[in-house]
Every structure is written in structure tokens, then in C-alpha cells.
C-alpha positions as CSV (number, residue, x, y, z in Angstrom):
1,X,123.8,116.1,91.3
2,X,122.1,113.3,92.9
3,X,119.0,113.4,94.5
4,X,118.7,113.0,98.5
5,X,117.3,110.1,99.5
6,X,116.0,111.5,102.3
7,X,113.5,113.5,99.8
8,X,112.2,110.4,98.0
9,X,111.5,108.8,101.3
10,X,109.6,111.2,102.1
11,X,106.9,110.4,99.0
12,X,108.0,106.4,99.1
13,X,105.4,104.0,100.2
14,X,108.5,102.6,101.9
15,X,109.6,102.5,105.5
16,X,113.2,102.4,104.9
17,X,113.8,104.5,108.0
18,X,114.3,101.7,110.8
19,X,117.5,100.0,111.0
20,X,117.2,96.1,111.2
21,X,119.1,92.6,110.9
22,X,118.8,91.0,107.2
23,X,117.0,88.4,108.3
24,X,114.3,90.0,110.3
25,X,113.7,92.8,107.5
26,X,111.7,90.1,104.9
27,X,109.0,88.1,105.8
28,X,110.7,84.6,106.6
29,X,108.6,81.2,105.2
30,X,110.4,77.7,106.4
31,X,108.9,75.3,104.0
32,X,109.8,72.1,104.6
33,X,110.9,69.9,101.3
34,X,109.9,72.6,98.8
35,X,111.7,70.5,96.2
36,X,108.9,67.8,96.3
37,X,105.7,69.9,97.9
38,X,105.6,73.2,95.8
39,X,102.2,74.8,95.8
40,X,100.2,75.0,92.5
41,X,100.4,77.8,89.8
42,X,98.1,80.6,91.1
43,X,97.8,79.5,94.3
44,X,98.7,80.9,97.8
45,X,102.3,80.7,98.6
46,X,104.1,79.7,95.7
47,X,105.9,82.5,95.1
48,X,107.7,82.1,98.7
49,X,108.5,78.5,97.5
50,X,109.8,79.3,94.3
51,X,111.8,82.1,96.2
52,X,112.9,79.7,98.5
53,X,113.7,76.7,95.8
54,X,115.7,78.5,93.3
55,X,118.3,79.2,95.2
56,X,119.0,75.4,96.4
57,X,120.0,74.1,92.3
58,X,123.2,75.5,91.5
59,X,123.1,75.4,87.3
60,X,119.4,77.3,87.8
61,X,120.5,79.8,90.3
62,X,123.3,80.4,87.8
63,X,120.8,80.7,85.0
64,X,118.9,83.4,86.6
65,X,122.2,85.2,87.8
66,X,123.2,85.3,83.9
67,X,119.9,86.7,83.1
68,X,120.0,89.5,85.2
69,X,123.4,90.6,85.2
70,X,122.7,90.8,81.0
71,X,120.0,93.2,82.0
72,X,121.7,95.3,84.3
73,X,124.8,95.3,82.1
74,X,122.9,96.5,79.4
75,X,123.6,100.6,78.6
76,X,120.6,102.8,78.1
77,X,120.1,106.0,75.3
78,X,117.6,109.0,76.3
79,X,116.5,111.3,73.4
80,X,115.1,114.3,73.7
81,X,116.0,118.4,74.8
82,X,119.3,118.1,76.8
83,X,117.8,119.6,79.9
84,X,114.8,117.0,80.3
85,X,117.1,114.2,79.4
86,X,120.0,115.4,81.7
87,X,116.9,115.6,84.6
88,X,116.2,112.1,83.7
89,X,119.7,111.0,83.5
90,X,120.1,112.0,87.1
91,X,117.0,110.2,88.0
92,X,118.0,107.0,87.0
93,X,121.6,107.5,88.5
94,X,120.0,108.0,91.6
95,X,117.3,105.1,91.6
96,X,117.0,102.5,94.5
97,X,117.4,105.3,97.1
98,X,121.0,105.9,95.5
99,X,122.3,102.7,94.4
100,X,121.9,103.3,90.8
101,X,119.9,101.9,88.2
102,X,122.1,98.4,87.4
103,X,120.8,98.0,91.2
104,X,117.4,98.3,90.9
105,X,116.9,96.4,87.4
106,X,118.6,94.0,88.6
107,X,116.6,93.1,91.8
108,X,113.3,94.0,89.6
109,X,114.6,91.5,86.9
110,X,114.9,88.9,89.4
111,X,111.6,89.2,90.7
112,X,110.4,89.0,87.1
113,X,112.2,85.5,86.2
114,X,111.8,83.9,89.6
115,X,108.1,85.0,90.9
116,X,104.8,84.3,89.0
117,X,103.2,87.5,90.8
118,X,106.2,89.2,88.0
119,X,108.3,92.6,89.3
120,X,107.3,95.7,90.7
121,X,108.8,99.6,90.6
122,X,107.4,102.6,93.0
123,X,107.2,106.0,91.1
124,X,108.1,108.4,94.2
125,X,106.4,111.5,93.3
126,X,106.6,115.3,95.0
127,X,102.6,115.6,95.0
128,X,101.7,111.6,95.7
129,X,98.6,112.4,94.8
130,X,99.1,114.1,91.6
131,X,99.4,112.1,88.5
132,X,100.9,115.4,86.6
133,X,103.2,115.8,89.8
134,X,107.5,115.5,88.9
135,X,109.1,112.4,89.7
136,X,111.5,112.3,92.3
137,X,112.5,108.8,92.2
138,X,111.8,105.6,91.5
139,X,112.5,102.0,93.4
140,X,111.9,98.7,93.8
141,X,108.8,97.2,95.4
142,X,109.2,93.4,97.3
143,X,106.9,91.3,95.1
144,X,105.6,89.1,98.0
145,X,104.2,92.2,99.7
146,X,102.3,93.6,96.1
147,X,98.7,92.2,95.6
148,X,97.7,92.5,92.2
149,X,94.1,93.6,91.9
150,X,92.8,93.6,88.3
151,X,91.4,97.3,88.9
152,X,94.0,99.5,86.3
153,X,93.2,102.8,88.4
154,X,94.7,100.6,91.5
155,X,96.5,98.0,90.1
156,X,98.6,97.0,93.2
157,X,98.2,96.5,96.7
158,X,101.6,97.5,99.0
159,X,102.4,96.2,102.3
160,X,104.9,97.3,104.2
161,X,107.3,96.2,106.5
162,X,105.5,97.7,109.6
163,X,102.1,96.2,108.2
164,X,100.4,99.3,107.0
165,X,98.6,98.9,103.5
166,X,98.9,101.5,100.6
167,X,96.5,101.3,97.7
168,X,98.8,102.7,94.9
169,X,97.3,104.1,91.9
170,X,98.3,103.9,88.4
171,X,100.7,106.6,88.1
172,X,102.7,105.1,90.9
173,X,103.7,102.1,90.0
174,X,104.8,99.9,87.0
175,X,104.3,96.1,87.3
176,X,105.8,94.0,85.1
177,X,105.6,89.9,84.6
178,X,106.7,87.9,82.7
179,X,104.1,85.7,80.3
180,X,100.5,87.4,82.0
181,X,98.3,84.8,82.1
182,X,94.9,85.5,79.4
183,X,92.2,84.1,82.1
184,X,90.8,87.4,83.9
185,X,90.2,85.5,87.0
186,X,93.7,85.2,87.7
187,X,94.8,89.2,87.8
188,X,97.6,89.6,85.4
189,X,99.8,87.1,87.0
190,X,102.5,85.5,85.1
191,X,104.3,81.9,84.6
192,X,107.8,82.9,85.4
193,X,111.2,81.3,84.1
194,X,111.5,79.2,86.8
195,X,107.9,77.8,87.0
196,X,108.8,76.6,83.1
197,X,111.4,74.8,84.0
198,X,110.5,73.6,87.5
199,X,110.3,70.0,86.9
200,X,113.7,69.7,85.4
201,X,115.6,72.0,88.3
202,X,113.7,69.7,90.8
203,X,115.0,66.7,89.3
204,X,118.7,67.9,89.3
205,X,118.1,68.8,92.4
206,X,117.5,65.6,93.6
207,X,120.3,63.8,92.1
208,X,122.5,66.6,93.7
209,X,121.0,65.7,96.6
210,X,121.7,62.2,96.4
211,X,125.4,62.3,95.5
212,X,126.3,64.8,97.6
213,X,124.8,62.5,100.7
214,X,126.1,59.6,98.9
215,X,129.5,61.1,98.6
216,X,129.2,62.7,102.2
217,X,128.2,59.4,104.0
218,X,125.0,60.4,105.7
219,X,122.4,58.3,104.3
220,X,121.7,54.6,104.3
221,X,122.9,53.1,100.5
222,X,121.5,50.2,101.5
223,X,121.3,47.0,103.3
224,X,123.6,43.9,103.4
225,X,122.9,40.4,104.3
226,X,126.6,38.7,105.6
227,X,127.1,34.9,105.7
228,X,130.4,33.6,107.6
229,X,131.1,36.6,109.5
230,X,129.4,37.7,112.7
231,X,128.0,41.0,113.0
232,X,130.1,42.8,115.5
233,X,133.4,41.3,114.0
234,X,132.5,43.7,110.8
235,X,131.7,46.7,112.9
236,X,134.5,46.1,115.8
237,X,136.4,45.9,112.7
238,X,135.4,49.4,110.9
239,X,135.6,50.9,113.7
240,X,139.6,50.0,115.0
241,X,139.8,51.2,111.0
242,X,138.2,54.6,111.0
243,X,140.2,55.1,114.4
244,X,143.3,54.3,113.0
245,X,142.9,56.5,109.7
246,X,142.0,59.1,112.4
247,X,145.0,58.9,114.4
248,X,146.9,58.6,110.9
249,X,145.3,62.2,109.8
250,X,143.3,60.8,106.8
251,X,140.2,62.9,106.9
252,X,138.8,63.0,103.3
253,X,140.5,59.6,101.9
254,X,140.4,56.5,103.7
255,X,141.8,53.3,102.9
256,X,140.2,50.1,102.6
257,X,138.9,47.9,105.5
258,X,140.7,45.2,105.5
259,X,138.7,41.5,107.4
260,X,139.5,38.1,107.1
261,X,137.1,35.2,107.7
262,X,137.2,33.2,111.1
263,X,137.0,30.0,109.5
264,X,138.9,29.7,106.1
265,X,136.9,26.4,105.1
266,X,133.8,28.5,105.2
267,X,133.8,30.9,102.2
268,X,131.6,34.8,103.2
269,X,129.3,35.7,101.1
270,X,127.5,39.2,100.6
271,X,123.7,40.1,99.5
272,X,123.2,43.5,99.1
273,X,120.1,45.5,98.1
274,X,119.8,49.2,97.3
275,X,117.6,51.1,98.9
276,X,118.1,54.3,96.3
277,X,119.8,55.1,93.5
278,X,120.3,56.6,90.2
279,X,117.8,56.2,87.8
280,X,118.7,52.7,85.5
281,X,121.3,53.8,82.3
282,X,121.2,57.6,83.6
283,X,124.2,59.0,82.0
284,X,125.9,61.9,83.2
285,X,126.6,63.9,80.0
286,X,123.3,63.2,78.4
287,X,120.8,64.4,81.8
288,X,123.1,67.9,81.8
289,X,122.8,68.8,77.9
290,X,119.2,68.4,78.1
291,X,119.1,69.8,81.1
292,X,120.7,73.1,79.8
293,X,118.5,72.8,76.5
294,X,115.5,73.2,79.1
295,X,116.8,76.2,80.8
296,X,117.9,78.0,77.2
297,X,114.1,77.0,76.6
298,X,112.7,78.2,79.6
299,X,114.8,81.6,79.7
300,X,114.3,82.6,75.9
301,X,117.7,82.4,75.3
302,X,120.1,80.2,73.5
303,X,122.3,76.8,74.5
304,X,125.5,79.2,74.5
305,X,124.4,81.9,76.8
306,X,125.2,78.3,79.9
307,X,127.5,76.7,78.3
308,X,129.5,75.8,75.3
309,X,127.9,73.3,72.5
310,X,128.2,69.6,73.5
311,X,130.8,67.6,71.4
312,X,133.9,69.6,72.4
313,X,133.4,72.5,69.7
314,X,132.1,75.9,69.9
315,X,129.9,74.5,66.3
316,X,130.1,76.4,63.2
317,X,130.3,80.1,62.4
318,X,126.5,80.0,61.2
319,X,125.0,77.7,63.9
320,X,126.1,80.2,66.7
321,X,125.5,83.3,64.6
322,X,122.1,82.2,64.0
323,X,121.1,81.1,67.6
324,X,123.0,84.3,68.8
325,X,120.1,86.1,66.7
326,X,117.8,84.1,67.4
327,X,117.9,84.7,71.0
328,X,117.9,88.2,70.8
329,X,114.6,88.2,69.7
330,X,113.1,86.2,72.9
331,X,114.2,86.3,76.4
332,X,116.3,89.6,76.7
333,X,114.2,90.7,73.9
334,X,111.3,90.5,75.8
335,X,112.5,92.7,79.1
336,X,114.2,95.0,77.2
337,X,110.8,95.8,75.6
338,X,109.0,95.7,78.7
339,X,111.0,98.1,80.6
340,X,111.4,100.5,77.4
341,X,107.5,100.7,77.4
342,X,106.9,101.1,81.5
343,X,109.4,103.5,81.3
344,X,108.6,106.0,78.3
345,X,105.1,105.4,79.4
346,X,104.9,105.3,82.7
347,X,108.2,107.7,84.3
348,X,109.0,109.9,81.4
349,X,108.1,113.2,80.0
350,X,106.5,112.5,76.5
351,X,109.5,114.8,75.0
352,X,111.8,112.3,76.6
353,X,112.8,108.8,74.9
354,X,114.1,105.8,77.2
355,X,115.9,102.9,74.7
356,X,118.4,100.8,75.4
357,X,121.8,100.7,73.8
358,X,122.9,97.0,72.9
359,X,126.3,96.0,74.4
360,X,126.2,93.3,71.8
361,X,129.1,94.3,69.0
362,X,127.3,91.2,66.5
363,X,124.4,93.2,67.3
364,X,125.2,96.3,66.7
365,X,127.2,95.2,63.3
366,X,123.9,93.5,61.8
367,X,122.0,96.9,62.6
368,X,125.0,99.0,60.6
369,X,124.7,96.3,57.8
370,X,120.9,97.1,57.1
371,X,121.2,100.5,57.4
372,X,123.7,100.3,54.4
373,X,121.5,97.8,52.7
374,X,118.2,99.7,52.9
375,X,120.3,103.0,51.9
376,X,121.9,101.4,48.8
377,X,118.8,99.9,47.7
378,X,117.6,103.8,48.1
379,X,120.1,105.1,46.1
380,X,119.5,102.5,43.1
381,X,115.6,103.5,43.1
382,X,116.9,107.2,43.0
383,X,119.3,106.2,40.1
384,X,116.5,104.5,38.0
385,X,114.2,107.5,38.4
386,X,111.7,105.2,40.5
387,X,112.1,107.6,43.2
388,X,113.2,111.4,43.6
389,X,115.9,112.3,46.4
390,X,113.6,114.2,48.7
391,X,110.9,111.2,48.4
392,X,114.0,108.7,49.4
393,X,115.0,110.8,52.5
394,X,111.3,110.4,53.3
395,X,111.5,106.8,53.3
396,X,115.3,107.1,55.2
397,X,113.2,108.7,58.4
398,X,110.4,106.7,58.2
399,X,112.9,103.7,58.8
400,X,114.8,105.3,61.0
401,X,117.7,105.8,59.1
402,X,118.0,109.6,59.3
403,X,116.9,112.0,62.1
404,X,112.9,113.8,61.4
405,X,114.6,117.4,61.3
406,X,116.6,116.4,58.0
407,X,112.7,116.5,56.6
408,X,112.4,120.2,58.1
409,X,115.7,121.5,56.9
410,X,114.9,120.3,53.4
411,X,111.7,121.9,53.3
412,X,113.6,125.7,54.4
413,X,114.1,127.4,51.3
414,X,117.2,129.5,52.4
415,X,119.0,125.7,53.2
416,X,118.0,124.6,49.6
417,X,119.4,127.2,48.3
418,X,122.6,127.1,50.1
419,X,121.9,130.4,52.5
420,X,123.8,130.1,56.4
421,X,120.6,130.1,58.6
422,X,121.0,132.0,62.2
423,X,119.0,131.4,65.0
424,X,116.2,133.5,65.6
425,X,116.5,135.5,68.2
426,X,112.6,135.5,69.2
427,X,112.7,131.4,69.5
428,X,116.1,132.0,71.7
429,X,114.4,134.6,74.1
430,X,111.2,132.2,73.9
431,X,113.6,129.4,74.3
432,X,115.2,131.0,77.9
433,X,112.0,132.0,78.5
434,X,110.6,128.2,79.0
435,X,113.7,127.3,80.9
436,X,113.1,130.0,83.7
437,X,109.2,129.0,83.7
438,X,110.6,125.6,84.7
439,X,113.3,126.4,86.9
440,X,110.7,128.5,89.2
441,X,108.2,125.4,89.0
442,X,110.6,123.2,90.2
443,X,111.2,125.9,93.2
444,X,107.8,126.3,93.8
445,X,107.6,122.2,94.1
446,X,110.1,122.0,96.3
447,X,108.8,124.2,98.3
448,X,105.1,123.0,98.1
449,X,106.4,119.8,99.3
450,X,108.0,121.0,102.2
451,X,105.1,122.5,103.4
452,X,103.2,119.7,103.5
453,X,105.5,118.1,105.4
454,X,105.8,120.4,108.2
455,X,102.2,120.8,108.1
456,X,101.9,117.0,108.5
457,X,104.7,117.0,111.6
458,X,103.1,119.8,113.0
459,X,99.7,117.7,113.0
460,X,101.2,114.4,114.4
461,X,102.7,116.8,116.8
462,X,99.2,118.1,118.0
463,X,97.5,114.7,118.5
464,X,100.2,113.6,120.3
């Protein structure tokens, strides 16, 4: 069942609860030219630029779209007693007020790749003042209101929409960034994907720019000196042309203006200079491969995860197995292990294990093919008396090849000696016992909860 929403507002630092246009929701910034007048790393209003900029290139935009659909396409593994993991299960179905967890890692993804000041995630808790207290949801927090704050018992600063500031503590809320910076002075910011390669977008940017202009016919190319003709023959002449085109239906083709000199013993001659252009020998092919290289750089991942290897192939079997591997290990690598860790850590129940499960079948096989490895080169220490059996299941868990209870089994002397174990019915009643206990905590949190909200209507009520 999922959980209301209407419950984890109630514990949300979030004002969710007014209905408002898109646009007027976010705090709006209208830089002018943020391709060319970008604020400095650490410094006041960056992160609104680089909001505002990445959007504008179309291969980076694309780039960070990859990344975070990866992320939220990736499947996820809990571990633990069925009841906790089926109670965490639900909570991540119903994260983001309800729209799921692929929702919320992927807005908290994008925060991480795009902004310096990194992503952020409320913990919604019953008690929000109780570190011990169940969690009833969790959700994403809008970077540009978080202010970091260096202090780890109140890590982050929240602003809401309405202007009000919450102080969170650290047992609600998990930030994540991406590449913290190691000066203290500078609060656990980060230097995101996009401030890597922020030079390179801008200059694709540009030449966008200029073709598109070029192509659209709203710039001056540049000027021309005419000998032989006089000026408002030319234009009287482009003119009656683009009229007649008109009148033809030619909107997106036109055909060539067509003007002959007034005196055919004087020859016309042209000068023309450019006023702007493409850089001198820029080749097409060249700028985009490199400039693909820089993103695969900048994003941790590999040339493929863009686009396919210059030259017209898809390259050998090994090149793209080995940069397939290689990139596993970086980028995705990277916020797989950071939300692994702010989860377990931070959301969780220690008896609880968040992991996620790779949707990558080359993965998956190289994983199956150690396991095999690292059991047959078990098996031949067993063979040659280097090792006993029990001391290589030992070395199976410790690798996590074999589950920790085969090492408990084995050490129960009715399984060694081949003897049907039952259940005991003590640990069952013990067992039933715990699950009760729990049910009537969550009752009595529920209703703790309520409580204090009436008793908090009932004051607003008064002093009203």
C-alpha cells in the first residue's frame, strides 16, 4: 500500500500545498549572455547560470539526459527480514510525494551533474525531531534553495517557496555532490559535470549560434564594397526578388538574384570583408569527436555511451569491451556508490541492505565468470590438500560468493550429520512476538503523530 502524501507533508519541510503556475513556483534568474559571462567556481550565482546554460547546447543537454535516465533505469536489491525490506520497498515506491523513486533519482541526479552546490534528499520523518523516529518518506530538495553549512549536526540550510528557513539536521537530509572540493573554506561544494566541461559546451554553443543565425538570415555576414552598380539598383533589385519568390510560395528556398550592369563597357567588381566566422581550417568532423571525447571525460563515462566510434565502425570486440568496463568503474560507478552509502546509512534500518542491481547483461556475465573462477581455484586448493572444505566455504563468504548462514548451518551438528532440523517453536513464538511489538509501535506512531497535529491546529486556532 502506498503511503499518503498527505502524511509526509505533514513532516516535509516542503510547502507543496499551494497550487501555482510552473513558472512562478522556482525562483526565476534572467541572465543575460550566460554563455560568455558565467560567474566563477564558488561564487554567488553560478549555480543559476549553469542551470540556465545547460539547457541552451543540445549534445550537452543530451549528455546529462543519458546520464540520468542510466540512473533512474537502474533496478535496485534490498536484503534483509522480508517485513523491514517489504516496509522499505513501499517507501521507495512511494518517494517524491508518490511519483516513485525513478522520479526522484532522477531529478536528484540532475542536480548532482549540473550544480556545483551537488543534490539534495529530505528524510520526512513521523517525530521530525527524533533521529530514532520511522521514516515516512523521502523527497527531493531544490538545490538553489539548500545552503550548505560545514556544521555535520546542520549540514543544510532549506528555503522554501514561501521564504521561511528550516535548519535541517543530520538525520534529515542526505546531500550528495559530485567531486567535494578538499579546501574547508568552501563547505563541501563540488565541481559538477558540467563545470568540467564548460569551456567546450560554450564553444559549441557559439558556433551553434552562429550557423543557426547564419543559416536564419538575422545577422550581418559582413560588409561589401560595389563598383559599377549603384546602391539602390542592388537593393530595388532584391527586393522585386524576394517579392516575387513570395508571391511564387518559396518560403525556405529562394532562387538566385539575378542583376545586370547599367553599362556593359564598365566591368562590377565586389570587395567583401567578414565581419565573423568560423574559426580558420575548423572542420566539422574533427570539433564534434573531440568534442564528445570531452563530455565522455567530463561524465566518467566512455566515447560509446554519445555516440558510435569515429571511422564508420563500432571498433573491435576488445576496444569496446574494455572501455565498456572501464566506464563502469567511473561516472555511474561513482553515484551508484553514493546513493548506496546515503541510503543504507542515512534512510535504512541497519538490518536492511540498499544495492543496486546492474541492468547491464556484460556486467552481470563478468560477475558470473569470477564467481566460477574464484570457486574453481577453491576447489583445486581443496583437491591438493592446501585447504580443507569447511576453511574454503570460509573464504566463499568472505568473497561473497555464498550467503553467511551456510557458515552457521555447517557448524549445527544435527545438519553435519544429515538429521532434518525443525524450527523451534520458542524462536517462532519469540519470532511473532517481535512482529506484534512492532505492529503496535507503528500504531502508537501514528497516533502520536496525529496528536501533535491537532494539538498544533488547535494552537494556531487559539492565537488566531
Amino acid at each position: 500500500m502506498a503511503e499518503d502524501p498527505k502524511q509526509q507533508l505533514n513532516v516535509s519541510v516542503q510547502d507543496r500545498t499551494d497550487e501555482m503556475m510552473a513558472m512562478e513556483a522556482p525562483l526565476t534568474f534572467m541572465i543575460a549572455q550566460v554563455a560568455d559571462m558565467l560567474p566563477a567556481w564558488g561564487t554567488p550565482g553560478r549555480d543559476a547560470a549553469l542551470d540556465n546554460f545547460w539547457r541552451t547546447e543540445p549534445m550537452l543537454a543530451s549528455a546529462v539526459s543519458s546520464m540520468c535516465f542510466k540512473m533512474a533505469a537502474l533496478d535496485f536489491r534490498l536484503k534483509g527480514p522480508v517485513r523491514k525490506t517489504m516496509r522499505a520497498k513501499r517507501l521507495f515506491e512511494s518517494a517524491e510525494f508518490g511519483q516513485g523513486w525513478p522520479y526522484l533519482i532522477n531529478m536528484v541526479t540532475s542536480d548532482i551533474l549540473t550544480q556545483d552546490n551537488g543534490g539534495f534528499i529530505e528524510i520526512m520523518r513521523r517525530d521530525p525531531n527524533d533521529p530514532e523516529s520511522p521514516v515516512m518518506g523521502i523527497a527531493h530538495l531544490d538545490s538553489s534553495r539548500c545552503i550548505r553549512t560545514g556544521n555535520p549536526d546542520t549540514p543544510v540550510y532549506y528555503t522554501d517557496i514561501k521564504g521561511t528557513l528550516h535548519k535541517l539536521r543530520w538525520y534529515q537530509v542526505v546531500p550528495l555532490v559530485d567531486m567535494p572540493a578538499s579546501r574547508e573554506n568552501k563547505l563541501g561544494i563540488g565541481f559538477c559535470a558540467v563545470s568540467r566541461i564548460l569551456a567546450a559546451a560554450q564553444y559549441m554553443r557559439t558556433v551553434g549560434v552562429y550557423k543557426r543565425e547564419k543559416l536564419s538570415g538575422k545577422r550581418i555576414p559582413a560588409i561589401m564594397f560595389v563598383q559599377g552598380l549603384r546602391r539602390g539598383a542592388i537593393e530595388q533589385a532584391l527586393n522585386e526578388s524576394l517579392e516575387a519568390q513570395r508571391q511564387e510560395g518559396l518560403s525556405t528556398y529562394t532562387k538566385p538574384v539575378i542583376l545586370a550592369g547599367p553599362d556593359a563597357g564598365m566591368p562590377v567588381d565586389v570587395k567583401m570583408i567578414e565581419l565573423a566566422g568560423l574559426p580558420d581550417g575548423y572542420n566539422e568532423d574533427t570539433v564534434m569527436k573531440w568534442y564528445i571525447t570531452t563530455l565522455a571525460l567530463g561524465f566518467g563515462t566512455d566515447y560509446t555511451e554519445f555516440a558510435p566510434l569515429p571511422g564508420g565502425g563500432l571498433g573491435s570486440s576488445t576496444q569496446t569491451t574494455v572501455m565498456a568496463a572501464r566506464s563502469r568503474g567511473k561516472g555511474a560507478g561513482i553515484l551508484t556508490q553514493l546513493y548506496e552509502h546515503a541510503i543504507n546509512y542515512n534512510i535504512l534500518p541497519q538490518s536492511v541492505r540498499f544495492e543496486f542491481a546492474s541492468s547491464d547483461p556484460t556486467a552481470e556475465q563478468d560477475r558470473i565468470n569470477l564467481r566460477f573462477l574464484r570457486a574453481r581455484e577453491r576447489n583445486l586448493r581443496v583437491q591438493s590438500h592446501e585447504i580443507t572444505p569447511e576453511q574454503a566455504l570460509e573464504l566463499a563468504v568472505q568473497e561473497g560468493d555464498a550467503p553467511e548462514h551456510f557458515l552457521t548451518d555447517l557448524a549445527d551438528p544435527r545438519i553435519q550429520a544429515g538429521i532434518p532440523v525443525q524450527p523451534n517453536p520458542s524462536e517462532q513464538i519469540v519470532d511473532q512476538f517481535i512482529k506484534q511489538f512492532g505492529d503496535c509501535m507503528d500504531a502508537y506512531n501514528m497516533v502520536e503523530a496525529r496528536l501533535a497535529k491537532l494539538h498544533k491546529e488547535v494552537d494556531s486556532a487559539r492565537q488566531s
